[in-house]
PLY file of the C-alpha trace (Angstrom):
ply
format ascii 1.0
element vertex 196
property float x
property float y
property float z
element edge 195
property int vertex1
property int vertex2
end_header
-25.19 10.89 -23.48
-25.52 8.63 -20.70
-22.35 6.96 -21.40
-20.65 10.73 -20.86
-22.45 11.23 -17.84
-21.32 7.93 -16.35
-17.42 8.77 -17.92
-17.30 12.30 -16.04
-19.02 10.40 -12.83
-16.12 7.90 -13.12
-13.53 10.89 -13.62
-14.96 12.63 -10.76
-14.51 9.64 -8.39
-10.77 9.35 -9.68
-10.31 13.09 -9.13
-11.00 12.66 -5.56
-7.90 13.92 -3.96
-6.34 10.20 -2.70
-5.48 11.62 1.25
-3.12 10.23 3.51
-2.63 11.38 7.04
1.07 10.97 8.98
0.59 8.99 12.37
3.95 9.02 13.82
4.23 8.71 17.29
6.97 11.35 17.72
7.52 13.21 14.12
11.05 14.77 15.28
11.79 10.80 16.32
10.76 9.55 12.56
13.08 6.92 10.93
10.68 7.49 8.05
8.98 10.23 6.49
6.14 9.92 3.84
6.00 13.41 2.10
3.64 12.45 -0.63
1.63 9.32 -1.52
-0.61 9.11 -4.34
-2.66 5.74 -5.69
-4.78 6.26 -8.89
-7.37 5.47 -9.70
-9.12 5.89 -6.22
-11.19 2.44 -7.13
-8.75 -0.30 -7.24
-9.73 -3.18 -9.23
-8.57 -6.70 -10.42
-7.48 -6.41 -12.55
-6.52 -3.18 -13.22
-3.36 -0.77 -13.21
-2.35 0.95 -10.08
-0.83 4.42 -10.79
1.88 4.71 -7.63
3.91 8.12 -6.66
5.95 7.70 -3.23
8.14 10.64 -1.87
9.85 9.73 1.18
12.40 10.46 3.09
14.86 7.48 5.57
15.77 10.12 7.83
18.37 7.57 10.02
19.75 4.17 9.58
17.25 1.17 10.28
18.60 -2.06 11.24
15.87 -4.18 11.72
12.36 -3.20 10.31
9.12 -4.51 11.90
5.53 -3.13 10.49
2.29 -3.03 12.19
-0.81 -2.50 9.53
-4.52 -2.16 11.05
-7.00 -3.46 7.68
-10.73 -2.32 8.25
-13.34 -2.84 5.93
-16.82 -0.86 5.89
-19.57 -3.42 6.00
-23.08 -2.00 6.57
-21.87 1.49 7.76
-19.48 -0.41 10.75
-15.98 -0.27 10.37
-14.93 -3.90 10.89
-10.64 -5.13 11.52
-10.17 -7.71 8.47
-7.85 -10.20 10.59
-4.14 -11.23 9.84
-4.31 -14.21 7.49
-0.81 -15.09 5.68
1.15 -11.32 6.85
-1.86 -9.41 4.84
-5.08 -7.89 6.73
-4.62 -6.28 10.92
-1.18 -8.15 11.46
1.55 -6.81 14.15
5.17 -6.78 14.31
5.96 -8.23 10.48
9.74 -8.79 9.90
10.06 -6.11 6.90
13.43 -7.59 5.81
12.26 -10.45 5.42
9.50 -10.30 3.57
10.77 -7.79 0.99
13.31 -10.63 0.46
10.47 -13.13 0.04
8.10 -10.90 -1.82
11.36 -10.36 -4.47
12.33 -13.70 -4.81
8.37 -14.78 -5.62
8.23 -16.97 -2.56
5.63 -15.15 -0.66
2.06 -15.31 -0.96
1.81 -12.72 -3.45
2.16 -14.08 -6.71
5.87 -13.53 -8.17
4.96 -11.43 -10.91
3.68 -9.00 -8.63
6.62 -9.48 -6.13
8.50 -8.98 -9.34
6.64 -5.77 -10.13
7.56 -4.27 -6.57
11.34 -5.56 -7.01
11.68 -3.41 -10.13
9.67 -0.43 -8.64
12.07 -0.67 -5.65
15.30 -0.65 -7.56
14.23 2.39 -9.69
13.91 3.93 -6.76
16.34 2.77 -4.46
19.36 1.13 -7.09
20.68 -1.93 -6.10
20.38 -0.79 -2.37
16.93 -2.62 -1.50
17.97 -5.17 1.15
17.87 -4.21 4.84
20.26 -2.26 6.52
18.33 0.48 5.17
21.07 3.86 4.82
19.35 7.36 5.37
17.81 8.48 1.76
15.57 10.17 -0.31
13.04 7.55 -2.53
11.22 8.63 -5.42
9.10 6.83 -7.29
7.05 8.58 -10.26
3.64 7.56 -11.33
4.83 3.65 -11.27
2.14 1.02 -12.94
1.45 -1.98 -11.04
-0.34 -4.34 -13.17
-2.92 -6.41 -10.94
-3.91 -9.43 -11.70
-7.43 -11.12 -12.29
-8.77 -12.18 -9.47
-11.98 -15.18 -8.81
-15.08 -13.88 -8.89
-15.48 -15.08 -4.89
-12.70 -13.14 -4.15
-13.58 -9.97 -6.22
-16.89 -9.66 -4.22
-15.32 -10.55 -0.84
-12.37 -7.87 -1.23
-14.91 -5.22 -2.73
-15.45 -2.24 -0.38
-14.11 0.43 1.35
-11.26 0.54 3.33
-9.28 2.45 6.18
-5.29 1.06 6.37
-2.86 2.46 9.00
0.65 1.44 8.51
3.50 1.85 10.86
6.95 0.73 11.24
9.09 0.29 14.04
12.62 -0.79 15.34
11.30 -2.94 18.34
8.35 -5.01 17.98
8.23 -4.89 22.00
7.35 -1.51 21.91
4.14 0.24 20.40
5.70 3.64 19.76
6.69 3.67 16.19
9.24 5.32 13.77
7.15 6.02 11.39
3.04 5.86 10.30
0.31 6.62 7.51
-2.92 5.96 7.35
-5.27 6.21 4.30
-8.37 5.14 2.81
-8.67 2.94 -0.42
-11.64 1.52 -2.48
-11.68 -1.86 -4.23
-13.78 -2.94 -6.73
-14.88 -4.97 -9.71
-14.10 -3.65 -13.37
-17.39 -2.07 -15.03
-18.15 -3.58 -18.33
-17.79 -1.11 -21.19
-16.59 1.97 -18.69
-12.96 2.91 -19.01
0 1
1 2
2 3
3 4
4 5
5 6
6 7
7 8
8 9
9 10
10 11
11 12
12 13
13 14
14 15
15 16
16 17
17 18
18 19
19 20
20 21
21 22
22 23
23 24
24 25
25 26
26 27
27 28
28 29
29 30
30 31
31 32
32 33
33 34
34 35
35 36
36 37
37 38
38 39
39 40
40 41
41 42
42 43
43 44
44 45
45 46
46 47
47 48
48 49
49 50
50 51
51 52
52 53
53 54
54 55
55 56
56 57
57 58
58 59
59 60
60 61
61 62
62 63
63 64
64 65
65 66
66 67
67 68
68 69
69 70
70 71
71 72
72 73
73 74
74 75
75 76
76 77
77 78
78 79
79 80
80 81
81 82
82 83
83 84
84 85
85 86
86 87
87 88
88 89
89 90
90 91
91 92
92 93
93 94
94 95
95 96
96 97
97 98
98 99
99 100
100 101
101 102
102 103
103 104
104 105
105 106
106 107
107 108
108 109
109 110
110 111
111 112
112 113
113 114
114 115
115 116
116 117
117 118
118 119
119 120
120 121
121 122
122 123
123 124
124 125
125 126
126 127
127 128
128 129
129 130
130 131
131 132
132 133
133 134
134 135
135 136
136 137
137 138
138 139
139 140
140 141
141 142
142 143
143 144
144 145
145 146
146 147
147 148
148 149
149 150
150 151
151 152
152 153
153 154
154 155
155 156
156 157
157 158
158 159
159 160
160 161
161 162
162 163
163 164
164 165
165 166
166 167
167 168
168 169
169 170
170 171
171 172
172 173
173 174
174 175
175 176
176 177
177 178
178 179
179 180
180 181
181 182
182 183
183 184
184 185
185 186
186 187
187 188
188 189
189 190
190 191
191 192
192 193
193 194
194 195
């Protein structure tokens, strides 16, 4: 009994409707626009499978591609920036192009089977078309599985929490207005032994 009780606790935690908020600067300016987002199961753990569903919309051409992401972590009730460390954490003006290239090729700090993983969930979305100049399109993705990997124990209890992420892209990296923003919320966790 107490194992079904903890089951349709667990359920009811995934069932929590995974909410994303758009943060553009100027919506009728958007290069990009994020209709639907959707990460399952709302605990993400290593390792674990990442259910994925991305609806967007390139609305105009994009050249160049620079991202802004703002990473804070919830640590005793304060919300608390996790700083830039290798492109990953608060970081500003990252050159999109070319790390999708390096994340692709396995060269990035990401290990390759994941940057693998993202090159094949980018092509079944995008065709042979994922290299930068990006060309006005719809993207689809459907309930893609990203496998994640194991990670140390140190860094399992380090990265577990919750989390607020903003991300936002933009054509200039002189400017702060963007071309396109979400921001979300994401918990991380460690697997529970004998739940699942």
């Amino acid at each position: 009994m107490f194992r079904f009780m903890i089951l349709v606790a667990s359920s009811l935690e995934l069932s929590a409707a995974f909410q994303f908020t758009d943060c553009s600067s100027d919506p009728s300016y958007a290069a990009l626009t994020v209709h639907q987002l959707d990460l399952s199961p709302f605990l993400i753990t290593f390792p674990g499978d990442l259910h994925m569903t991305l609806n967007l919309t390139i609305n105009k051409p994009i050249n160049i591609l620079f991202v802004d992401s703002e990473l804070e972590k919830n640590t005793l009730g304060i919300w608390t920036k996790v700083p830039c460390f290798v492109n990953f954490g608060s970081c500003q003006n990252v050159d999109f192009c070319t790390i999708l290239d390096k994340i692709q090729n396995g060269s990035s700090v990401l290990s390759k089977e994941f940057g693998e993983q993202i090159g094949v969930m980018l092509l079944s979305g995008l065709g042979p078309r994922v290299r930068c100049p990006i060309q006005p399109e719809n993207l689809y993705i459907n309930d893609y599985i990203i496998r994640l990997q194991p990670l140390s124990v140190h860094l399992s209890l380090i990265l577990k929490g919750n989390y607020r992420i903003r991300i936002s892209v933009k054509d200039d990296p002189t400017v702060r207005d963007n071309i396109g923003c979400i921001k979300f919320q994401a918990k991380m966790g460690v697997p529970t032994p004998g739940v699942g």
